[in-house]
N, C-alpha and C positions, 0 to 999 in steps of 0.2 A: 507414533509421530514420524513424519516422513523425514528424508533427511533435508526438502526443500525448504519446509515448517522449524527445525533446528538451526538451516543455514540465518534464513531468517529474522527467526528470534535473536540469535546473536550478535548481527549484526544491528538488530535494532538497542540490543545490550550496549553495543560499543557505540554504537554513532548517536545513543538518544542524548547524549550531552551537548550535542553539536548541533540537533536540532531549531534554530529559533523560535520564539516562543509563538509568534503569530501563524507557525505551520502546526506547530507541537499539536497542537487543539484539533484542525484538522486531520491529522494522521490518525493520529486517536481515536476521534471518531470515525474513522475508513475502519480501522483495527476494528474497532466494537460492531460497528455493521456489518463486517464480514464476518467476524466471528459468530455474530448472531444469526448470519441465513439471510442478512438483506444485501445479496451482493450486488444488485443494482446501483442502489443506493452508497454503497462503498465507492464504484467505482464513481458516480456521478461525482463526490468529494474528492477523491482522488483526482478527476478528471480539471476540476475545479481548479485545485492546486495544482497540478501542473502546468495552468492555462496564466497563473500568477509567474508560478515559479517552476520554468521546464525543466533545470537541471537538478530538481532535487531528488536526488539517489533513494532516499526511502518510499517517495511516493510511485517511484518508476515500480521500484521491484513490491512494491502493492499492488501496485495495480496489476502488473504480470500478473500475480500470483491469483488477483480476485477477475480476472478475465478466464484463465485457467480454468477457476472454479465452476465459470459462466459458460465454461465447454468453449472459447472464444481462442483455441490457440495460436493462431495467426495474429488477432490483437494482444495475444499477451507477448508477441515477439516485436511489437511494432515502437 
């Protein structure tokens, strides 16, 4: 596991309390789509969500991470 994948995880450990519950669902499923290999699709949700709600911290460093994955590293700095 990389240490980007560790930072990550913990982060989502600590903050998923703080999440509200009308994003929760959302990220969730970015997390399961990416996890599964539909990183399109991850990003499209994530995209979604931040188009609602631009400052939300966990969907930022998703989407970095599933742009990353998409070989996209300019948009995962964006």
């Amino acid at each position: 596991m990389s240490l980007w994948s560790r930072v990550q995880r913990r982060l989502g450990d600590l903050a998923g309390e703080l999440v509200l519950d009308e994003y929760r669902d959302q990220l969730e499923q970015a997390q399961r789509l990416l996890q599964g290999g539909d990183t399109a699709a991850a990003i499209e949700v994530l995209e979604a969500l931040l188009f609602a709600k631009p400052d939300h911290g966990q969907a930022m460093i998703l989407l970095g991470e599933a742009r990353l994955v998409a070989r996209d590293p300019a948009g995962a700095l964006a």
